[in-house]
C-alpha positions in Angstrom: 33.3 101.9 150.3 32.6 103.8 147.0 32.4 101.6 144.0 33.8 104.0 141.4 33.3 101.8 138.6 29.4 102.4 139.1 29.6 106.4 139.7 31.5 106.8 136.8 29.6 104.6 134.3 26.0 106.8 135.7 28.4 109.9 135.6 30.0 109.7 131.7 28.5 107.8 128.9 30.8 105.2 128.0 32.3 106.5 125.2 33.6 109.4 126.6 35.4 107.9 129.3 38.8 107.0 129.0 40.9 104.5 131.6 43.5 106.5 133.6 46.0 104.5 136.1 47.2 106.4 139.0 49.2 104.6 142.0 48.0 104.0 145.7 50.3 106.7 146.8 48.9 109.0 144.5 45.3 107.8 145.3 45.9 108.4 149.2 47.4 111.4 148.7 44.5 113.0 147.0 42.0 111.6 149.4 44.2 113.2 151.8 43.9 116.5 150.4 40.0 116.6 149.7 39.9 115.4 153.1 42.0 118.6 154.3 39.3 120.7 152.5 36.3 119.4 153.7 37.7 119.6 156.9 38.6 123.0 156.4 35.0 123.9 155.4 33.1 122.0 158.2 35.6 123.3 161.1 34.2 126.7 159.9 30.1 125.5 159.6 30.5 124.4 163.4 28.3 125.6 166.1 30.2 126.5 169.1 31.0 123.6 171.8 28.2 122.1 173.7 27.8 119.8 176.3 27.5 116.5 174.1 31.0 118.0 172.3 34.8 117.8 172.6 36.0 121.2 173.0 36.9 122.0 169.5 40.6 122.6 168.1 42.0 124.8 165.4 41.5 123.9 161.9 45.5 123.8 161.6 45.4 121.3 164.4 43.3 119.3 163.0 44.7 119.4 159.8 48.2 118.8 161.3 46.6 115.8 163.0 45.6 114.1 160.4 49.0 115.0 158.4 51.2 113.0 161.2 48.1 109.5 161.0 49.3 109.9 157.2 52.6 110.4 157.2 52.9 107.4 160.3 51.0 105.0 157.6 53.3 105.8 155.0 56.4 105.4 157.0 55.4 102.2 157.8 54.3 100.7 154.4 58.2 102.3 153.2 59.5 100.2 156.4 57.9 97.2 155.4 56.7 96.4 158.7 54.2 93.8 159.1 50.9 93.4 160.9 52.5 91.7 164.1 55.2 94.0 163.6 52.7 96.8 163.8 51.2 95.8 166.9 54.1 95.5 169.1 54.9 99.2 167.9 51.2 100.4 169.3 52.3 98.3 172.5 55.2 99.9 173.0 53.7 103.4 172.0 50.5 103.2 174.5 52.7 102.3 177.8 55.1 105.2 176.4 52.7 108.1 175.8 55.5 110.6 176.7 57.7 109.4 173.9 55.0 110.9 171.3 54.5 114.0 173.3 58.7 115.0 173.2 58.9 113.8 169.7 55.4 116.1 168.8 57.0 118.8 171.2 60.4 118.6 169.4 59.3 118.8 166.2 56.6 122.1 166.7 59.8 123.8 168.6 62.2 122.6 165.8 59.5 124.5 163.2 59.5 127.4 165.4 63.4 127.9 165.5 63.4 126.9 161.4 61.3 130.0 161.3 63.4 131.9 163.1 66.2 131.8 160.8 64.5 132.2 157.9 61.5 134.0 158.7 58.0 133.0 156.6 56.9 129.8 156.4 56.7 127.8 153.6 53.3 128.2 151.6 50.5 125.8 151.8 50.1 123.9 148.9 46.0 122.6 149.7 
């Protein structure tokens, strides 16, 4: 864990910093994004797959991946949902893989018929 405290009092002399208060959401969410571009940047430094690798997956995968671990911890902290709580959902998930596969499935095909309609999707904002 990063103690910020430290790297900003060897960063900024101490009269030039100034305290600012940001939220855990907001906190999260911007470790989130510079965790979107570094991933972004190393997926494209990779050498191609080897023998001691996993096959690799598109950046956007990845990135989508990493958008639905995110958005599941979020839903969760809004639900309230408590550590035991939390543990009978992974049960329940892990002998019903095939529930997360249709909901995945439904939700790519529901995109695709979105853009259908309207045509472009909607810009990234990262």
């Amino acid at each position: 864990m990063v103690n910020f405290r430290a790297f900003t009092e060897r960063c900024e002399p101490k009269e030039t910093r100034s305290k600012m208060k940001i939220t855990k959401r907001q906190l999260l969410r911007i470790i989130k994004e510079e965790k979107i571009k570094l991933l972004r940047e190393s997926m494209e430094e990779l050498p191609p797959p080897g023998a001691d690798r996993k096959p690799s997956i598109s950046t956007d995968a990845s990135i989508l991946a990493d958008q639905i671990e995110f958005a599941v911890q979020e839903g969760l902290e809004e639900l309230g949902v408590t550590a035991e709580q939390a543990d009978e959902i992974i049960r329940q998930l892990y002998n019903r893989p095939d529930m997360l596969k249709e909901a995945l499935a439904n939700g790519l095909y529901d995109y695709k018929k979105k853009l259908g309609m309207t045509g472009k999707p909607k810009p990234r904002s990262v």
